[in-house]
C-alpha positions in Angstrom: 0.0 0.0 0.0 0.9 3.6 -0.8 0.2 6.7 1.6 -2.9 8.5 0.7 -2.0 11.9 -0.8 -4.2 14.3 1.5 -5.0 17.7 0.3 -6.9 20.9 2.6 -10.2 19.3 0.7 -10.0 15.5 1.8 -8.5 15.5 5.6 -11.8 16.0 7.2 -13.3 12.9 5.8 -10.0 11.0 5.7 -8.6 11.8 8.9 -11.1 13.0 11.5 -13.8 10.9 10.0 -11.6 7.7 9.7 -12.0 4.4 11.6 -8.3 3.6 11.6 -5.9 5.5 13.6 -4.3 8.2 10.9 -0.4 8.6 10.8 0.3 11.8 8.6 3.8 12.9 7.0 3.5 16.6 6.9 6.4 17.2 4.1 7.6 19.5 1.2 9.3 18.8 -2.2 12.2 21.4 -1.3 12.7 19.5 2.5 16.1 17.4 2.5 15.1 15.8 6.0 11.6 15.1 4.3 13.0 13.3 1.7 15.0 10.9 4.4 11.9 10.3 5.9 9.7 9.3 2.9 11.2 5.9 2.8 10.2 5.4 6.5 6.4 6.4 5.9 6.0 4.2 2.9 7.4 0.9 4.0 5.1 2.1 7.1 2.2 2.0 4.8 2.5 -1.1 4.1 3.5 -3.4 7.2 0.3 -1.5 9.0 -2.2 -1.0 6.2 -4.7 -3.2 8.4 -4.0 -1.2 11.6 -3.4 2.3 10.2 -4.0 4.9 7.4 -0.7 6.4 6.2 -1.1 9.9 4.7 1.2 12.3 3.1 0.1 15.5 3.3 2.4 18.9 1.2 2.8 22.0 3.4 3.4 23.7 0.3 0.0 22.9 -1.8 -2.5 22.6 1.4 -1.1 25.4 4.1 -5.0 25.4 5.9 -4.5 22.1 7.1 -0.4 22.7 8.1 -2.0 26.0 9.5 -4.1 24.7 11.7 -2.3 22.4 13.4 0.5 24.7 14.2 3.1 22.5 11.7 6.0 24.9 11.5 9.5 22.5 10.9 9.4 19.4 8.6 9.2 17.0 8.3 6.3 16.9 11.3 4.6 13.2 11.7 1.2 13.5 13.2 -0.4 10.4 14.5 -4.4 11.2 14.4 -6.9 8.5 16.8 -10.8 9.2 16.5 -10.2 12.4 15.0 -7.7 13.9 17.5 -4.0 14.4 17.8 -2.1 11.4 20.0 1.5 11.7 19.2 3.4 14.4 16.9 7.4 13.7 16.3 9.1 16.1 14.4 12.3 15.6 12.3 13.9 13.1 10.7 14.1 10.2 12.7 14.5 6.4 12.8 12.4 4.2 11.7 12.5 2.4 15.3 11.1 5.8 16.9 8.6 6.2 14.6 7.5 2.4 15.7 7.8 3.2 19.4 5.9 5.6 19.3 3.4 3.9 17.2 2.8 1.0 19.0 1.9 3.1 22.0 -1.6 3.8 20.3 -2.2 0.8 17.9 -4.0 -2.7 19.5 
């Protein structure tokens, strides 16, 4: 599975709206440290796509969204459950974090 590519226009029903817990890569085509984590996110996408949506959202194109929850360094991963904000790490980090903190919130 691939990351869903959100836009201002979709995140409401994709992410508040979604069953599954919602782990978002808030990115740019310009970010250095985004592109380091963009490998991490995909293979994410596809060893959880039962227990979690992967998104990919671009600061750039959709600044509402990166606006309203106060995204201001990226890459930013936001981990969404029942419509609501659980976990947030920012930077480029290892794969292993982002699973830590991951399996905090997944059953």
């Amino acid at each position: 599975m691939k990351p869903i590519e959100l836009t201002d226009n979709s995140f409401d029903t994709e992410v508040l709206k979604s069953p599954l817990p919602v782990l978002i890569d808030f990115w740019a085509i310009w970010c250095g440290p985004c592109r380091m984590v963009s490998p991490i996110v995909e293979e994410l996408a596809g060893e959880y796509n039962v227990k979690l949506k992967v998104a990919k959202l671009d600061v750039d194109s959709n600044q509402a969204i990166a606006m309203r929850y106060g995204i201001r360094s990226i890459p930013t991963l936001l981990l969404f459950k029942n419509g609501a904000v659980v976990e947030q790490i920012i930077g480029a980090v290892p794969k292993r974090v982002i699973v830590d903190k991951l399996s905090r919130h997944l059953s």
